[in-house]
N, C-alpha and C positions, 0 to 999 in steps of 0.2 A: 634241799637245804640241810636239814638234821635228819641226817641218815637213820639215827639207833631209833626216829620215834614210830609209832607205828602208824598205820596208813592212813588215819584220819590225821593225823597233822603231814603227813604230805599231800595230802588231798589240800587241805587248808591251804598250804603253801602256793600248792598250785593254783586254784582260786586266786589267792590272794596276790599271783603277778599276773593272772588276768585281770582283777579288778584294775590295778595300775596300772598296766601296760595300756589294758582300755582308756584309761580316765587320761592316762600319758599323749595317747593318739585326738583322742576332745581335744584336750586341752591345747597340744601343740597346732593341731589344726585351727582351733578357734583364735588361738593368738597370731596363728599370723596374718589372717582375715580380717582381724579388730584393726592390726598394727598397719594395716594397707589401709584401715579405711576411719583410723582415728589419727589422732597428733600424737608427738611425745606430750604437749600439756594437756591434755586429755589425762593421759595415765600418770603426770604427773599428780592432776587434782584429784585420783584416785587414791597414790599411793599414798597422797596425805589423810581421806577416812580413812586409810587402812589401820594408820599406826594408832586410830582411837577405838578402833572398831575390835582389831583383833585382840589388843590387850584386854578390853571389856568379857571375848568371848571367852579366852584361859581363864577369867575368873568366875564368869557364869558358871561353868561344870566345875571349877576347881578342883579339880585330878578326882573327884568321889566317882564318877564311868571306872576310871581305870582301879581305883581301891575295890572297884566290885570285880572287877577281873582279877584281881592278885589275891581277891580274899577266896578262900578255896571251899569252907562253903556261907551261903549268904542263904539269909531269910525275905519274907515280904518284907519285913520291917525296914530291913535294909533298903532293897529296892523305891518304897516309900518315903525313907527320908529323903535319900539321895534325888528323889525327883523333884520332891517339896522344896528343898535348899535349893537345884538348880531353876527351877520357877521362879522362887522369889528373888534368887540374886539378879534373873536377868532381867524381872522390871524394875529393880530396880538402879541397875548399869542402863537401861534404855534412857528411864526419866530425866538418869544423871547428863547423859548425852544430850539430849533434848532440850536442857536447861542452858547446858557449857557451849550449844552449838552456835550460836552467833556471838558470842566472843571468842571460840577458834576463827570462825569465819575472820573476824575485826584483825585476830593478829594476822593469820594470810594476807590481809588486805583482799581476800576472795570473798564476795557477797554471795555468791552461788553455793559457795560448801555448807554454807545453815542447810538450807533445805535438802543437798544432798545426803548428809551425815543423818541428819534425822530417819530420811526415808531407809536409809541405808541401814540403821539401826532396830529397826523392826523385825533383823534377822537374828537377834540376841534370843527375842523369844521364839523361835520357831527353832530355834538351833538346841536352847534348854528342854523342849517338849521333847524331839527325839534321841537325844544323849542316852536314855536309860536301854530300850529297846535295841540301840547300837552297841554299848555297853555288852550286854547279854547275850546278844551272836557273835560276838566277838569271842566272848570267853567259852561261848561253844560249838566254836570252832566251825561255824556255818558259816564259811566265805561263800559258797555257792548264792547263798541268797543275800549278803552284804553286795557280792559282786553285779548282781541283777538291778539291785535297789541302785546303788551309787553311778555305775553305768548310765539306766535311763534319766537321771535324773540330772544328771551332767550333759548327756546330750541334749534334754530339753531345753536346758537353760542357754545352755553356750548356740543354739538356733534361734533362739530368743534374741539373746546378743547380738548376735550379728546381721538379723533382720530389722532391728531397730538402729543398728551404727550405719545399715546401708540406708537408713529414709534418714538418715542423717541426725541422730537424740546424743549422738557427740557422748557425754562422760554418762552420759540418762542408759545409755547401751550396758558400760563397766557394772552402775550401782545396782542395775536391773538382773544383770547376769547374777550376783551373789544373792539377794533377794530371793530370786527364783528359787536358784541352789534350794537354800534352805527351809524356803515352802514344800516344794515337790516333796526334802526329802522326809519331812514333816508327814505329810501325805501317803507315803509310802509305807514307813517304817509302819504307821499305826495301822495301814491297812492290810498290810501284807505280814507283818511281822508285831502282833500288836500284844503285850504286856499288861497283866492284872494289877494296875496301878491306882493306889488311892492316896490323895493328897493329909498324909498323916507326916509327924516328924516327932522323931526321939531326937533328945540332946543327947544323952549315950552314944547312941548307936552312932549320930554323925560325927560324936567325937572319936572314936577309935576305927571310925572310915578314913578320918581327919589325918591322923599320922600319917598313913601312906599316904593318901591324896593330895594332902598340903602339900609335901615335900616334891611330889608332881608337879600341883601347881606351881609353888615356887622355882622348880628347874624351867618350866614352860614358858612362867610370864618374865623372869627375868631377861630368855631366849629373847621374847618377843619384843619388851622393852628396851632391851638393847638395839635391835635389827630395828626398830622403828624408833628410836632416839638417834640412828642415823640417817632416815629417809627424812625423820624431824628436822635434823641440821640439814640435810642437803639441800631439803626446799628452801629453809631458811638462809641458810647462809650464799649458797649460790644462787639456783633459781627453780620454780616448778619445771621448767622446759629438763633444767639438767636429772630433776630428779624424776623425768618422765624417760628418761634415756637409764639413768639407772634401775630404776623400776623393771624398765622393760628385761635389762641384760640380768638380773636378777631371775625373772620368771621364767624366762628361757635355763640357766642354769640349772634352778630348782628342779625342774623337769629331769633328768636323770637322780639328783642327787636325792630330789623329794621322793620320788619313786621306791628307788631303792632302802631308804634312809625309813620309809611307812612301812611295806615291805615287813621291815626288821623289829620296828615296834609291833606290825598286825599280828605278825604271826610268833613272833620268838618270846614276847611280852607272857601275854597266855601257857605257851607251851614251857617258860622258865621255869614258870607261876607254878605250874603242876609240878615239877620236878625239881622244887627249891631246895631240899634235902639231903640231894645228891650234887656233891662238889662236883666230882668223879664227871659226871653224865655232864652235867652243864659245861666244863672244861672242855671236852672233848667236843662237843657242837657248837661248841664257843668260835675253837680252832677250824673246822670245816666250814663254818657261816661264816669267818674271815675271809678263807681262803676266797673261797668263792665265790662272794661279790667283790671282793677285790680284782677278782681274776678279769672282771667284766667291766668296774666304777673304774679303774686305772685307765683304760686304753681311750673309753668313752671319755672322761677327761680331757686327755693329751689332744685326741683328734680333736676337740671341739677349741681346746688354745690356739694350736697351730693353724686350722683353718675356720678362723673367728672369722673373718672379714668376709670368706666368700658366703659360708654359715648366712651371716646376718642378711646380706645383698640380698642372696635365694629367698630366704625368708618374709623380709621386711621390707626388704626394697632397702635404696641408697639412703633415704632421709633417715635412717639409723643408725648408720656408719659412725656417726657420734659414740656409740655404746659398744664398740666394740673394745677399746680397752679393758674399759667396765667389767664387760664380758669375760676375757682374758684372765683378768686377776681373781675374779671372782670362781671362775674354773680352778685358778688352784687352791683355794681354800677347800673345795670339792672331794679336793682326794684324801682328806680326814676324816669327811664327814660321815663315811658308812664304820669308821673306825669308834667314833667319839659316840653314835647312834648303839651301836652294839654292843658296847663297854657301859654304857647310861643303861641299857637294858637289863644288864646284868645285877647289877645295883636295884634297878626296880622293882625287879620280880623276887627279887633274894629279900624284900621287903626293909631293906635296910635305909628310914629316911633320913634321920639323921648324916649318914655318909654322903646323900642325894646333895641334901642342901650342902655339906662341905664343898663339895665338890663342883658345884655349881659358884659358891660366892667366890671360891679362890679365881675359877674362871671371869667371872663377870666384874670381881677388881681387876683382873691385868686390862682386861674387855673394856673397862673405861678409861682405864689410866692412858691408854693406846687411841681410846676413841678421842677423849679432850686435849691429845697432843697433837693429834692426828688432823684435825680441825683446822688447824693454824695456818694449816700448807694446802696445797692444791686438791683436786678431788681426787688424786691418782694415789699421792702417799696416804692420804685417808683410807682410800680403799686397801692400798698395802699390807699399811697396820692392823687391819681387819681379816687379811690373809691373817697376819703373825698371831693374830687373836685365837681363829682356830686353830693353828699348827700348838700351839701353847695350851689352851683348853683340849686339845688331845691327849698330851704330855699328863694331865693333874687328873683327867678323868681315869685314864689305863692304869697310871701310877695306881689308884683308889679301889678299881675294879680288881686289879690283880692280886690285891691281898685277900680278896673273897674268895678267889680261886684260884689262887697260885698259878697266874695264867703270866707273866709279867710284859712286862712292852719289848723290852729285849725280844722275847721269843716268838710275841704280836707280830714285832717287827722283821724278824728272819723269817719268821712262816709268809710273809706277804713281799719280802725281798725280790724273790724272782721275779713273779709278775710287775713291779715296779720297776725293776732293773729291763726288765725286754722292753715293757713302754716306752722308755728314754731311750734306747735304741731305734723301735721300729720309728718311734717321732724323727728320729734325726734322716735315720735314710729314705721316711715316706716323704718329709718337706723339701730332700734334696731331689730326691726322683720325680717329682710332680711341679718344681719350680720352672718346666720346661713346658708345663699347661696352661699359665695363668695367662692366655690368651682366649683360651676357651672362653665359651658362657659361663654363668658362673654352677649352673644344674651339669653340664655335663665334667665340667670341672669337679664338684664333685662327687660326681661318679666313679669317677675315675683315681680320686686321692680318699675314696671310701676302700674302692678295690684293692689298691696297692696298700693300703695301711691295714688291713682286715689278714689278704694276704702273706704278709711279712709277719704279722702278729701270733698268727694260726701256727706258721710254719715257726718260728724262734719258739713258742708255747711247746710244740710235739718236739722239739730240739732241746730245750733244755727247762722244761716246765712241765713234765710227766706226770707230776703227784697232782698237779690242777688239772690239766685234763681230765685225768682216770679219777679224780673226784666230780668235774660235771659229768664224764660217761656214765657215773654211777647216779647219779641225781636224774638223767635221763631214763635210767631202767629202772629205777623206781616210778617214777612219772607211769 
């Protein structure tokens, strides 16, 4: 990825898309096992803890992990607030849950979500215990043993999963799987990776953690609150079954874009952090970390639009088929996100919170004004508006980022041109080439509109995308 750094941060790199790639292969494997052997209201009444669950965790940590990576150098002190403050914030976001849980349950009309949201909740504190020691391998550049810990502890869980969804525990499978998660990784961190930590707290110190870390927090939980104030309306206004179809075409998406989009904060976050001084240096791996997830997020993209239907069939079987619009639309909000992820980054590590949070409420106005309009109408232009949300919140992040580094969207956007421009092609001639298979199964179907579109991709790249190429060849011989 960043060529000019030296070999511990391409080591890091590398780790760090085995860590994903691994955690990429769990996870699509285990969702399509759940998805064969759960309902869509299953993961409907999931998606609905989620949107109480997740926003509670963004503010457990509240960006102080990441303020200890952008700070360049830190004391125990440090390390000890920041654990103490995520302690106590998360019993007391559990309690809170605990309290509010049977009257979310009452407005669902779900009597079963009390108990689940509760149990479900127990992972606020197992998730604050290990933030600090995650934290600190992070910032030193030890993917090798992030990638070990996170690995095993995903595959435990997600076997868990799927051994209780086949004796049939229905939604008891979902809330079990994250639980897990965040015991095991509890368990690990402190055993394997374990941190001189005493429960001590400066008001100081966590206030000048505060600056950057707020401003994290705030870019995170507003993410968060937006994307679940629309899983909120879809249960609500439609139905759980629909918002288990969207859940689903959601998780499947993130999978690439999550990947890549982690990817960019693990490793580029950290590696800014050290080199925030130099405009110069961060420009120019600014430029090469464009290229070249683009080079790969583009195509990945297109193919997953155009062959959503046979996608989902393989997958999840027919009773999905509902979500593949979903699907669709939501893939094209996808080809921003490694843009609007790496531009955010940039911002981060440059320590600038102030600009963080600008650039976030400009986003998260247009993000509502689009979502309570958006409402009105079907699920489909809902989801639309939520494309145009991203595409727009790309637009105000690049704008903000490139006064930092004279990097502009203009030149963003010509350096990532070609690869854009061949995708729309190879999409056009592989949907037209392969419309002559769709009698196949649907596995050897795509096989077959994998090969052709890879193909055509490879060969228009070495035709008129040289500068990407011989930039992954060069990422290869470093490796």
């Amino acid at each position: 990825m960043s060529l000019n750094l030296n070999n511990k941060v391409v080591s890091a790199a590398i780790w760090s898309f085995i860590q994903r790639f691994g955690a990429l292969f769990i996870s699509f494997t285990t969702n399509i096992l759940l998805a064969r052997l759960l309902s869509p209201n299953d993961f409907g009444c999931m998606g609905i803890l989620l949107v109480f669950v997740t926003i509670a965790d963004v503010l457990v940590d509240g960006g102080l992990g990441l303020s200890l990576i952008q700070k360049q150098r830190i004391t125990p002190l440090d390390i000890s607030t920041v654990f103490t403050s995520n302690l106590v914030f998360s019993i007391l976001f559990f309690l809170a849950i605990l309290f509010s849980a049977p009257f979310i349950a009452n407005y669902f009309n779900y009597p079963k979500i009390e108990i689940y949201l509760t149990v479900q909740s127990f992972a606020l504190i197992f998730r604050a215990m290990y933030a600090i020691p995650s934290a600190l391998l992070n910032k030193e550049l030890k993917f090798k043993m992030l990638t070990k810990i996170y690995l095993l502890s995903n595959f435990i869980s997600s076997v868990s999963a799927i051994i209780m969804a086949y004796a049939g525990f229905g939604v008891w499978s979902l809330v079990t799987k994250n639980l897990a998660l965040q015991f095991i990784l509890f368990c690990m961190f402190w055993s394997f990776a374990y941190v001189k930590i005493s429960v001590k707290f400066d008001f100081h110190t966590f206030k000048n953690l505060f600056k950057i870390g707020g401003a994290i927090t705030f870019t995170n939980l507003t993410d968060i609150i937006f994307t679940n104030i629309l899983s909120f309306l879809i249960g609500k206004k439609y139905s759980v079954t629909t918002l288990g179809y969207y859940t689903q075409a959601k998780a499947l998406e993130q999978i690439p874009v999550y990947t890549l989009s982690t990817v960019i904060n693990q490793v580029l976050f950290p590696v800014f952090s050290k080199i925030q001084d130099n405009e110069e240096r961060i420009r120019e791996n600014t430029k090469k970390c464009l290229v070249l997830i683009t080079f790969f997020s583009f195509p990945i993209m297109a193919y997953l639009i155009i062959y959503a239907e046979p996608v989902i069939t393989f997958l999840y079987s027919s009773k999905w088929l509902d979500s593949v619009p979903y699907f669709q639309i939501l893939c094209i909000a996808g080809f921003v996100n490694p843009i609007i992820h790496i531009n955010r980054t940039i911002i981060k590590s440059l320590g600038k919170a102030q600009l963080l949070v600008k650039t976030q409420l400009f986003s998260i106005i247009i993000g509502i004004l689009i979502l309570f309009i958006g409402v009105h109408f079907n699920i489909y232009i809902l989801l639309l508006g939520i494309c145009l949300y991203s595409f727009l919140g790309c637009i105000v992040v690049t704008y903000y980022s490139s006064q930092e580094i004279r990097y502009t969207l203009l030149e963003q956007f010509y350096n990532i041109s070609r690869s854009l421009i061949i995708t729309i092609i190879v999409s056009g001639f592989s949907f037209y080439l392969t419309t002559h298979f769709y009698h196949l199964s649907a596995f050897i179907f795509l096989l077959i509109s994998l090969l052709i579109f890879l193909s055509l991709y490879t060969l228009f790249s070495f035709l008129f995308n040289k500068s990407s190429i011989h930039l992954v060849s060069e990422v290869l011989r470093k490796k």
